[in-house]
C-alpha positions in Angstrom: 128.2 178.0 176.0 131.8 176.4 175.8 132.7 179.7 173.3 131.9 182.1 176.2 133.3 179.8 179.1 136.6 180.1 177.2 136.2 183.9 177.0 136.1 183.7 180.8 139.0 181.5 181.3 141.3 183.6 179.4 140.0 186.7 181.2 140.7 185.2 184.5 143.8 183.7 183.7 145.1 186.9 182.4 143.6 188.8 185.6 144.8 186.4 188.9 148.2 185.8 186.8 148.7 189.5 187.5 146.9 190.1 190.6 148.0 187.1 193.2 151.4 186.0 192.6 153.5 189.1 191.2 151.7 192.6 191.9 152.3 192.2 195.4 155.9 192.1 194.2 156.1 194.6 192.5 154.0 197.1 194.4 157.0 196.2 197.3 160.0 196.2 195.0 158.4 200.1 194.2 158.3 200.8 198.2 155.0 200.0 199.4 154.1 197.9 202.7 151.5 195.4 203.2 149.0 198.0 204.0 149.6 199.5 200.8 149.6 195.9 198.7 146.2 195.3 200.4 144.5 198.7 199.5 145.7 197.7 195.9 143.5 195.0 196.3 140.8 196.1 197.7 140.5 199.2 195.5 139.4 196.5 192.6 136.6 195.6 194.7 135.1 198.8 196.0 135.0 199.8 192.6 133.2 196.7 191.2 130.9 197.2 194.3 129.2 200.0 192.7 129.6 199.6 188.9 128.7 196.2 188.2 124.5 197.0 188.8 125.4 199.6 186.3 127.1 197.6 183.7 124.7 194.9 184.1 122.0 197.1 183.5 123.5 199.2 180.4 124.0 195.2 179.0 120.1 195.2 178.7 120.4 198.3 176.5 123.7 197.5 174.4 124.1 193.5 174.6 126.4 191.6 176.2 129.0 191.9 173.4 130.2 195.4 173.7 130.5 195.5 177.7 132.6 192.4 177.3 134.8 193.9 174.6 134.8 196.7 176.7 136.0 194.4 179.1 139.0 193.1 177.1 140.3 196.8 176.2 140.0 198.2 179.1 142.0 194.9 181.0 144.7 195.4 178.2 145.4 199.0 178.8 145.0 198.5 182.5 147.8 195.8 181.8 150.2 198.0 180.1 150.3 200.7 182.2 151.3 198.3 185.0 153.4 196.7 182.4 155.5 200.2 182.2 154.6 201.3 185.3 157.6 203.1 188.0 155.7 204.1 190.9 153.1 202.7 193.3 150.8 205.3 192.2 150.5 204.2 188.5 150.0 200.7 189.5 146.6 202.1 192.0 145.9 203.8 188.3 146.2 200.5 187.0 144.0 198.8 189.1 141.2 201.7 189.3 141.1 201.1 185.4 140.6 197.1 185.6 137.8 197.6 188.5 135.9 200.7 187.1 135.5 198.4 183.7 135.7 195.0 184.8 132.2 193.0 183.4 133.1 189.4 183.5 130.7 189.2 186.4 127.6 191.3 185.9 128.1 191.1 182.3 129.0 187.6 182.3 126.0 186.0 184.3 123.5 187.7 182.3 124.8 186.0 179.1 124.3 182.9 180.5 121.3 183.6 181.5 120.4 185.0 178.0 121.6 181.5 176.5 120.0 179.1 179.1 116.9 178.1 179.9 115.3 177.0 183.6 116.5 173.7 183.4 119.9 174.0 182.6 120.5 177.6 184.1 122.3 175.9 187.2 124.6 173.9 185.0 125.4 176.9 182.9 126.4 178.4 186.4 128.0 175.8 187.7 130.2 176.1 183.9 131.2 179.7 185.1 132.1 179.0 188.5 134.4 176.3 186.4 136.1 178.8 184.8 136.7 180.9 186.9 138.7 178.1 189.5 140.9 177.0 186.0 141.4 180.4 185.8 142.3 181.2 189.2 144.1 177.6 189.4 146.5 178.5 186.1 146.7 182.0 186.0 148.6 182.9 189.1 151.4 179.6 188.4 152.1 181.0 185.1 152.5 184.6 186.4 154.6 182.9 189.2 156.9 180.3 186.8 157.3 184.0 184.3 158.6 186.1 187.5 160.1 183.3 189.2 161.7 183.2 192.9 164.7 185.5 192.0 162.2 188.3 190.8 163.3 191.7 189.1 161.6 194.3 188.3 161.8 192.8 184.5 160.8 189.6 185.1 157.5 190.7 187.6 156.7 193.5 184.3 156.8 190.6 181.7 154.2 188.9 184.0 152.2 192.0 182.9 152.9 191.5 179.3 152.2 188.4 179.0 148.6 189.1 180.3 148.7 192.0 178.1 148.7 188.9 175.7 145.8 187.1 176.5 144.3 190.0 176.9 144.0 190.7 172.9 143.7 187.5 171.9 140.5 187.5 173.7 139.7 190.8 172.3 139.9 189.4 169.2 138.5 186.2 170.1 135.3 188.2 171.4 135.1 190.4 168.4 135.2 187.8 166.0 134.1 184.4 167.4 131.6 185.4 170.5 127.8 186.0 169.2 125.7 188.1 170.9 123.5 186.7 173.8 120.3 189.6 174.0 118.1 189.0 171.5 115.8 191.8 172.8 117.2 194.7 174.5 115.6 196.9 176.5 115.2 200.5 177.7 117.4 201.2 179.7 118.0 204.5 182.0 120.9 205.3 185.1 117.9 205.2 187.4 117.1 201.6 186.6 120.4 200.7 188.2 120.5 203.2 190.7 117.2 201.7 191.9 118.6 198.0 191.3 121.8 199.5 194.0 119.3 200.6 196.4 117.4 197.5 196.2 120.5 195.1 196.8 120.4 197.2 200.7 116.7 196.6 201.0 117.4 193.1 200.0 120.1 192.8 202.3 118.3 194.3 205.3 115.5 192.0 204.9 114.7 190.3 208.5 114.9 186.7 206.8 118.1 186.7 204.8 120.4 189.6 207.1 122.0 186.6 208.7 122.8 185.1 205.6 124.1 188.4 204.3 126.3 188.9 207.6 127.6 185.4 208.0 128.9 186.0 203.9 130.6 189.1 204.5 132.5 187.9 208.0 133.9 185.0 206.0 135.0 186.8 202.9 135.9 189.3 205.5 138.6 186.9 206.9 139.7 185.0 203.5 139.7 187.8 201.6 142.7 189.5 204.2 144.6 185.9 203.9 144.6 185.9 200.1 146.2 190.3 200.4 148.6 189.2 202.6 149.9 185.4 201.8 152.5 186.4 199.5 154.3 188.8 201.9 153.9 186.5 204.8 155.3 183.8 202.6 158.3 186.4 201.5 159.1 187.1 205.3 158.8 184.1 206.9 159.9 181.0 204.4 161.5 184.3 201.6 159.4 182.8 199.1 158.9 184.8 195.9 156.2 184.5 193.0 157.4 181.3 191.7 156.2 179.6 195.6 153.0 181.6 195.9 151.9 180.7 192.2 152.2 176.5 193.4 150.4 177.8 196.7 148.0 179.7 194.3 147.9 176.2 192.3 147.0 173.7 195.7 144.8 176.8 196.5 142.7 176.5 192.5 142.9 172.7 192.8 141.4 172.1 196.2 138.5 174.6 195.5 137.6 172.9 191.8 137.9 169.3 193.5 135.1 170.4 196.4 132.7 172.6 194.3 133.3 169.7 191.3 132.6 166.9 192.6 133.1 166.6 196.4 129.9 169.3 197.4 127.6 167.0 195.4 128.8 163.9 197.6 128.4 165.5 200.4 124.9 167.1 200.1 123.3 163.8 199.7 124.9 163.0 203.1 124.0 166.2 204.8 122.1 169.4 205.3 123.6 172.5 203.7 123.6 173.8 207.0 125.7 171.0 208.7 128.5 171.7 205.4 128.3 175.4 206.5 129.3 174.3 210.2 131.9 172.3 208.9 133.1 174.7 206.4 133.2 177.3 208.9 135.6 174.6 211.3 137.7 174.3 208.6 138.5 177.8 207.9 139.4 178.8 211.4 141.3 175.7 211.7 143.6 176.9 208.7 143.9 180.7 210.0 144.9 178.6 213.6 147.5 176.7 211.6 149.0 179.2 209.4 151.1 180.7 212.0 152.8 178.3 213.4 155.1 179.1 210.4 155.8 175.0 209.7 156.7 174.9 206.1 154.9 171.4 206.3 151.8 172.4 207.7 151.1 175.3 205.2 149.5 172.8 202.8 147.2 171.6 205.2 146.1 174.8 206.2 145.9 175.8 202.5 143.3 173.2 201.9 141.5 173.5 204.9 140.8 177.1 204.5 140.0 176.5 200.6 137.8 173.8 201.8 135.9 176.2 204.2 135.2 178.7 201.4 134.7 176.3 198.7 131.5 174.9 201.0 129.6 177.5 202.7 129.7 180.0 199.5 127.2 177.4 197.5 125.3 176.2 201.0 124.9 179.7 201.9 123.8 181.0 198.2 121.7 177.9 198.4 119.7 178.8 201.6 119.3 182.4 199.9 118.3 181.1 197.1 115.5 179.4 199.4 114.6 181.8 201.3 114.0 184.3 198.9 110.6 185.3 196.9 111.2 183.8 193.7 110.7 187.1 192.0 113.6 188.2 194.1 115.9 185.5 193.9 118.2 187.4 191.3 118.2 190.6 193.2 119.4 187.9 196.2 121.9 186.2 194.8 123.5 189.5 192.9 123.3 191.1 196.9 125.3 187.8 197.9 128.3 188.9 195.3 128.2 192.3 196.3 128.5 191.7 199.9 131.5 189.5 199.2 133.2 192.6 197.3 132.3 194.5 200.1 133.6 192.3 202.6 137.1 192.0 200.3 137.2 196.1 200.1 137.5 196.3 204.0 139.1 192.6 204.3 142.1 193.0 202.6 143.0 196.5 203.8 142.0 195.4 207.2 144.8 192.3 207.2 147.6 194.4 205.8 147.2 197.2 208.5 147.5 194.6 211.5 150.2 193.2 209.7 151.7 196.2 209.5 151.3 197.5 213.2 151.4 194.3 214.6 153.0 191.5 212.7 152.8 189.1 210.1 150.9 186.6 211.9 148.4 188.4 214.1 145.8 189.1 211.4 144.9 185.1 211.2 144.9 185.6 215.1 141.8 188.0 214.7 140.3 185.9 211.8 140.3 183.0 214.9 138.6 185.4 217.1 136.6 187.0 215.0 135.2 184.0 213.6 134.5 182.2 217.1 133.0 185.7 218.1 130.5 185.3 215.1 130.0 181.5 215.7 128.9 182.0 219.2 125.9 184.7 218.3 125.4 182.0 215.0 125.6 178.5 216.3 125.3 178.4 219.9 123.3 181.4 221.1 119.2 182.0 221.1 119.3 185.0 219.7 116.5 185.2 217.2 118.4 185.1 213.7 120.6 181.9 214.6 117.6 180.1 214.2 118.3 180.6 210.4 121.1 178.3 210.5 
């Protein structure tokens, strides 16, 4: 288990030190807007929105270890051509790379499922989702403290060489040190993941878990277009550069590992999963209301109010899934969770940086507030048939 969970925290070290605090950077320095930064991002997503059922399911033919190593190469070369990248165009190539081949995910969650039994499945999970806030937490300081305020075009490329870094060492690190999880593998044919993609839609049409399904894409919808666009509304309004987004990034990792690690537990003895969901759902349009009032001081609160909002209703609402679900389709349910939040990211970031674009810096956290009391209306406070759910 801990050999793999360090696998992880490397990967995602190496991945958000790139991705959060400098490429926005350097995708501007080149001569793209926010609209273009955001599309960046959201390529990664619509890419892992339809290869991860197929990686997942080639795993069960292969093992684990080669789609991971597959994962570390193809991270590394993504990583070098940004590294030596001089337009806007190789950096999209860049990124296509790191989503087409990115397995951390599917790849990941079946090897701990291949090294866990029932009882300790959910403490094997909860080790991942540790790893992946440490990552997320260290990775984007580091790329920021590497580029620093005063960026160049040097300093934002030896952001991508230092993850070009990490990212052998844990190709080596998986070649030699990481054992492999499958110890029966299984036919495998396109079809069987075709069918698995399909299935994720029927899943997610399903009359009992749709709201769930909804209310997860509307609020990765909204945080997903805040975490495209903070860096450039943090260069324009307080000229803040990657050092200041990577110690945003680093209040942002912290807040997120102190809820899900400890403070969720507290809380759930005190009340429903569906009373944290209300409250996590307060808190995020709270921080979207407080973001643009542009006060230096305030940014930290909103920071942690909006990290508390997501760091609470992504468990409680997996939770009820989890619940609701046939147990031979729990899987299938919770796999339809992650891809709804890719989906929601794909559309969410692109979303934020056109608004910001055509309208200003601040309006996109305008429509996250409207948007989100829209959705609460038809969720909390209306009859309508599928609020009833929550």
């Amino acid at each position: 288990m801990i050999k793999f969970v360090f696998f992880l925290f490397l990967d995602v070290v190496a991945f958000s030190g790139i991705l959060i605090s400098t490429l926005p950077f350097l995708i501007h320095n080149y001569g793209g807007d926010i609209f273009i930064i955001t599309l960046a991002f959201g390529s990664f997503s619509f890419f892992q929105f339809f290869v991860s059922p197929f990686w997942g399911g080639l795993s069960d033919k292969l093992g684990r270890k080669p789609l991971l190593l597959m994962n570390c190469i193809a991270e590394l070369i993504a990583n070098i051509i940004l590294a030596l990248s001089g337009s806007v165009f190789i950096i999209f190539l860049s990124r296509v790379i790191a989503g087409l081949f990115k397995t951390n995910v599917s790849v990941g969650t079946a090897y701990i499922a291949d090294i866990t039994d029932e009882h300790n499945r959910a403490k094997g999970m909860g080790m991942f989702g540790v790893a992946f806030g440490l990552g997320f937490t260290i990775g984007p300081l580091i790329g920021g403290l590497i580029a620093g305020s005063d960026f160049t075009f040097k300093s934002l490329s030896n952001v991508a060489w230092f993850a070009c870094s990490i990212n052998f060492i844990n190709l080596l690190y998986v070649f030699f040190f990481l054992d492999e999880s499958l110890k029966e593998k299984k036919d495998y044919k396109i079809e069987y993941s075709l069918e698995k993609f399909k299935s994720q839609f029927k899943t997610i049409a399903n009359q009992k878990l749709f709201p769930f399904f909804i209310l997860i894409f509307c609020i990765h919808l909204t945080f997903s277009g805040m975490e495209g666009t903070i860096a450039m509304w943090g260069k324009e309004t307080f000229t803040w550069g990657p050092r200041e987004i990577g110690f945003i990034m680093l209040l942002a990792g912290l807040t997120q590992i102190l809820v899900q690690g400890g403070l969720l537990r507290i809380l759930l003895k005190i009340f429903s999963e569906k009373q944290l969901i209300r409250s996590g759902y307060t808190s995020l349009i709270l921080g979207f209301l407080i973001i643009p009032s542009s006060n230096i001081n305030l940014i930290p609160v909103a920071i942690i109010l909006l990290c508390y909002g997501i760091g609470v209703t992504g468990p409680c609402i997996n939770s009820l899934i989890s619940k609701a679900s046939p147990p031979h389709l729990k899987g299938l349910a919770l796999g339809s969770a992650y891809s709804s939040q890719a989906a929601a990211r794909f559309f969410g970031q692109p979303l934020a940086g056109f608004i910001f674009l055509h309208l200003g810096k601040n309006y996109h956290f305008y429509f996250d507030v409207v948007f989100l009391l829209i959705l609460a209306f038809f969720y909390f406070f209306s009859n309508l048939k599928h609020a009833k759910t929550l």
